[in-house]
N, C-alpha and C positions, 0 to 999 in steps of 0.2 A: 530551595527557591528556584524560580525557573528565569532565564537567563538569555538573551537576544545573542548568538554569536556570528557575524562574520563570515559569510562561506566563501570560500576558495574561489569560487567562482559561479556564476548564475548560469540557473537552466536556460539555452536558448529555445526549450519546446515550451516551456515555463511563461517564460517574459512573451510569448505570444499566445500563449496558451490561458494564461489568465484571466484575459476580460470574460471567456465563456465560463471559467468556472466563477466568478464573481456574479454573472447572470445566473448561474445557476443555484449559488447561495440566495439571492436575492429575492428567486424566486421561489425557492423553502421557507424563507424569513417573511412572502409577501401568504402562504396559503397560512402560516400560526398565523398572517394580521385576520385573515379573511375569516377563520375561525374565531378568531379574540372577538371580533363585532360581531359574530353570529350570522355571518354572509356564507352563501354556499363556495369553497375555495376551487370549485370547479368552473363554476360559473362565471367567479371572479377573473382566471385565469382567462377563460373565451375572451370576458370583456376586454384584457388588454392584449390580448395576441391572438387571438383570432378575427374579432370583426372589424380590427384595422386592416384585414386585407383578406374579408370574402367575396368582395366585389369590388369590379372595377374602379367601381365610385370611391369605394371605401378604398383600395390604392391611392386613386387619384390624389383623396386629402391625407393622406399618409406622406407623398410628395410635397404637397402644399407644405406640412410643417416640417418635413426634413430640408426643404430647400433652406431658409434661414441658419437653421441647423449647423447644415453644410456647410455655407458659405462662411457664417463667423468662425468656426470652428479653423476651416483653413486658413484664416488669417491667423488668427490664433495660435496655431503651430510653428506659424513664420514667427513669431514671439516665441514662445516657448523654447523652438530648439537653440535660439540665440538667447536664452537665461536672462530674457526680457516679460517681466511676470505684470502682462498688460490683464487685468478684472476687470476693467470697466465697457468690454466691451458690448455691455447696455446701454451706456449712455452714448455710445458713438451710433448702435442704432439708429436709438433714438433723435437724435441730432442729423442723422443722416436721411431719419424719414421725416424731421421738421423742413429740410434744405427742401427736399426732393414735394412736398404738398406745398411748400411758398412757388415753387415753379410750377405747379399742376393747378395752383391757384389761379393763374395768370391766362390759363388755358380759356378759350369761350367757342361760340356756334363755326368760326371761322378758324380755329388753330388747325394748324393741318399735323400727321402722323409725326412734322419733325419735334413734336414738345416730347414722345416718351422717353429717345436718346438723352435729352436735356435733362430728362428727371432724374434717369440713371445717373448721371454726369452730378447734377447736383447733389443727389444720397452721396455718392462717392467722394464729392470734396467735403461734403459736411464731414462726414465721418475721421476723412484723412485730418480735418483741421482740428477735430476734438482730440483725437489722439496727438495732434502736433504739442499739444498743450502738455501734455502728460510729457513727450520726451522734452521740450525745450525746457521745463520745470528739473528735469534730470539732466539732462544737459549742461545745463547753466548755473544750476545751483545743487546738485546731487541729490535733488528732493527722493525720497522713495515712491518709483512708479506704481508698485501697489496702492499704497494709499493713495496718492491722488488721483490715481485713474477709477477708483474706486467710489472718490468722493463725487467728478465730477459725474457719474453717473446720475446722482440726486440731482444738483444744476441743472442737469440736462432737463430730465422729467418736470423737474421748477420750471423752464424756459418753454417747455411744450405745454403745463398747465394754465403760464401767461398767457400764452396767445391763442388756448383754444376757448378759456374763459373769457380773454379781452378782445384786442382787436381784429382775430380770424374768427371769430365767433359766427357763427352764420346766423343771421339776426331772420331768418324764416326759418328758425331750426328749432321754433315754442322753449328758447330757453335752457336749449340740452347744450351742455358743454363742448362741441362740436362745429368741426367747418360744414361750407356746403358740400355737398358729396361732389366729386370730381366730374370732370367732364368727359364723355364718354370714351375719346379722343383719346385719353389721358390713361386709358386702361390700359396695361401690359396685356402683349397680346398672348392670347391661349393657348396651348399645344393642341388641343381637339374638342370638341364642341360635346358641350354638357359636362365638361370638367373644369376644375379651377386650376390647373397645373396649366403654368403660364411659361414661357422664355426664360423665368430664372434657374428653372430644374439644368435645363442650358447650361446655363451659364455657371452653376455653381459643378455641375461635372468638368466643363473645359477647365473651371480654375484647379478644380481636383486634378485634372491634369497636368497644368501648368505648372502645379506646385509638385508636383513629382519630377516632371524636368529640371525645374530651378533648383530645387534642392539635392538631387543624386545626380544627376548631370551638367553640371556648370559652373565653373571657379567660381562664379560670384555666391551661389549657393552656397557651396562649400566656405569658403570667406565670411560667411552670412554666420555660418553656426558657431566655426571658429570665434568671430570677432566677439561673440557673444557669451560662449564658454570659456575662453583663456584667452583676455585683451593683452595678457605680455605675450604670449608664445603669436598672438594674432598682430601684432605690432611687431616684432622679430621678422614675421613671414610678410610684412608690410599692407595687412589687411588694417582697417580702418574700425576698432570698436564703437568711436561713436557713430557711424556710416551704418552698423549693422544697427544700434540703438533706431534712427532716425527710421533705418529702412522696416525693420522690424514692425515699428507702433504707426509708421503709415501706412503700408500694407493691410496691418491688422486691422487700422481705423476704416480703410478704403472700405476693405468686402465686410465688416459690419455697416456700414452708410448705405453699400447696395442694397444686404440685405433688407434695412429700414425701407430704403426706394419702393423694392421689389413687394413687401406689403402693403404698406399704404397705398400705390398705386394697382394692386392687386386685388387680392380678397379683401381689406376693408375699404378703399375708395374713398376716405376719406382722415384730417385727423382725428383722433379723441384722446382722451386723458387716458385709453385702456391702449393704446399703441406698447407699452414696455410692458411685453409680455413675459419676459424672463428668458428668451432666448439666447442674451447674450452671457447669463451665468450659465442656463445649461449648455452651450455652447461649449465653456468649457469641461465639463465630464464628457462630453463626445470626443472633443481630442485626446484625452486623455487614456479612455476608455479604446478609443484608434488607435493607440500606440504613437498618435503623431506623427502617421503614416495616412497617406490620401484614401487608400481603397480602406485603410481600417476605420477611417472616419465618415467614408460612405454608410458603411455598415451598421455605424455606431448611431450617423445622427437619424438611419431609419428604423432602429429600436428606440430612442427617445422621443422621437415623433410615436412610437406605439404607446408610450406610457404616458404623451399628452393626449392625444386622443382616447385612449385607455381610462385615463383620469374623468375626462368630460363625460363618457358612458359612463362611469361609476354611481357618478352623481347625478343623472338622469333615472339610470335603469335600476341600481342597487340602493340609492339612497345615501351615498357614501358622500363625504365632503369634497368637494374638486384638489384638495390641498390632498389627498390621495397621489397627487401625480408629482409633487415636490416628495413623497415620502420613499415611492422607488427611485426617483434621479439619486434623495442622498443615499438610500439602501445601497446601490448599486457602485456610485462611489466610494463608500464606505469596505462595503467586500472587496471592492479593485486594491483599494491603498491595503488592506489586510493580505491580500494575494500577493500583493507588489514585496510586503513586507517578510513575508516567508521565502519568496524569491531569493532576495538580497540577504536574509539572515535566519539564521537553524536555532530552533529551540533546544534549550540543552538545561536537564537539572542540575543543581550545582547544590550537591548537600554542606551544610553549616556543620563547623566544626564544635564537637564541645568542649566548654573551657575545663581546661586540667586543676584537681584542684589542689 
């Protein structure tokens, strides 16, 4: 019988080395799918890595969807390396692009350039506040953050289908479940003309930044992981576990709110019931898949932006189902956790004794 043992200790070229051989399983396991439906697996291939970045354009929206990406993703890691297991950061999205379009709402012929800080500003505390919910539920009552961060992600989506069916409904919109589209005003502005990569491409690199100082540079960083991994030995050194709890899931809620901000007032410009696009579950196989490391989740959220965009030409060009594009996110994490697991532990046969008789 074959046997999971224990190694001595992990590869360091291994534990980084992994997420490209998990892309590369992924993508053996993705040319049998292409072959199973009778698609050409060559073709298939172009469709997801190459024509997300043969042209500038095709760059451009390769940015557009790694920026979300990005951005939850880093929050995200502020969770994670303090063993703060925040999921729902869809519904903070989401909540954070409901705050951020009730402020863009409010925008008309007269608003001047200051509403787009304000929108930002509003995604950001939306977000921070749906996640407040999640830690004060743990906090106060030791609820499990999983599940509730998980649950309120639904809520959320409920709360955005209130008010784009009820009272944001744009009543010259023939009935479609949708606000009035934004006011021009209101547009995040563009890094260069004929593309949609706007100021958050910005913004989600400075925090990739930012989050690389905070964390390998700065006692509270450092405090931050601690208080999060071992609250006695973190209470000992007089860090604060529930401080890393609180800092953790508002962080995490913050830059998913932006992110929500930075779409709705972006590429779609307005709300609708299709805002929760799933970035904040893929979000998390991008940190993952990062190492939960900043430059490796650069990296990370611009191959899963390949496999959305990948997805959408599938279903155009091949005929294939768009759910094509959930089937490599789980591929991919699926070979990462298999990689991870031969990392950390060595197969070994283990032959069965036979009974004497």
């Amino acid at each position: 019988m074959l046997k999971l043992e224990p190694r001595p200790q992990a590869s360091n070229l291994w534990t980084y080395g992994s997420p490209l051989l998990a892309l590369a399983f992924t993508v053996l396991i993705g040319i049998a799918l292409f072959v199973a439906l009778g698609k050409d697996p060559v073709r298939g291939l172009q469709v997801f890595f190459w024509e997300p970045i043969k042209s500038q354009y095709a760059i451009g929206e390769l940015m557009v969807k790694a920026t979300p990406l990005l951005l939850i993703a880093l929050g995200l890691a502020v969770c994670f390396r303090s063993n703060v297991w925040n999921i729902g950061a869809e519904g903070q999205f989401v909540i954070g692009a409901v705050m951020a379009g009730g402020v863009a709402l409010l925008a008309d012929k007269t608003t001047g350039p200051w509403i787009v800080p304000a929108i930002l500003l509003a995604g950001v505390l939306g977000g921070m506040v749906w996640a407040g919910l999640t830690a004060l539920l743990r906090d106060k009552f030791n609820a499990n953050e999983i599940l509730v961060s998980l649950m309120l992600v639904y809520v959320a989506t409920l709360v955005l289908g209130y008010l784009v069916y009820g009272p944001w409904k744009d009543p010259m919109g023939y009935n479609f479940p949708q606000t009035k589209t934004f006011e021009k005003v209101t547009q995040i502005p563009r890094l260069m003309q004929g593309s949609r990569v706007s100021i958050g491409l910005l913004l989600a690199l400075a925090g990739a930044a930012a989050l690389w100082v905070f964390l390998f540079r700065t006692r509270a960083g450092f405090a931050q992981q601690v208080g999060g991994l071992a609250p006695a030995a973190a209470r000992y050194a007089g860090f604060s576990s529930r401080k890393a709890l609180w800092t953790a899931l508002l962080v995490s809620g913050g830059a998913a709110g932006l992110a929500g901000a930075l779409e709705v007032a972006g590429p779609i410009g307005q709300l609708t019931p299709y805002v929760p696009a799933g970035y904040g579950f893929a979000a998390i196989i991008v940190a993952f898949v990062g190492r939960l490391h900043p430059v490796g989740m650069i990296l990370s959220a611009i191959l899963m932006s390949m496999f959305y965009i990948g997805g959408e030409l599938a279903q155009s060009r091949l005929g294939l189902p768009k759910s094509l594009t959930g089937v490599f996110q789980g591929l991919l994490l699926f070979t990462l956790l298999a990689c991870d697991t031969l990392i950390a532990y060595r197969v070994r046969w283990v032959g069965t004794k036979k009974a004497v008789a």
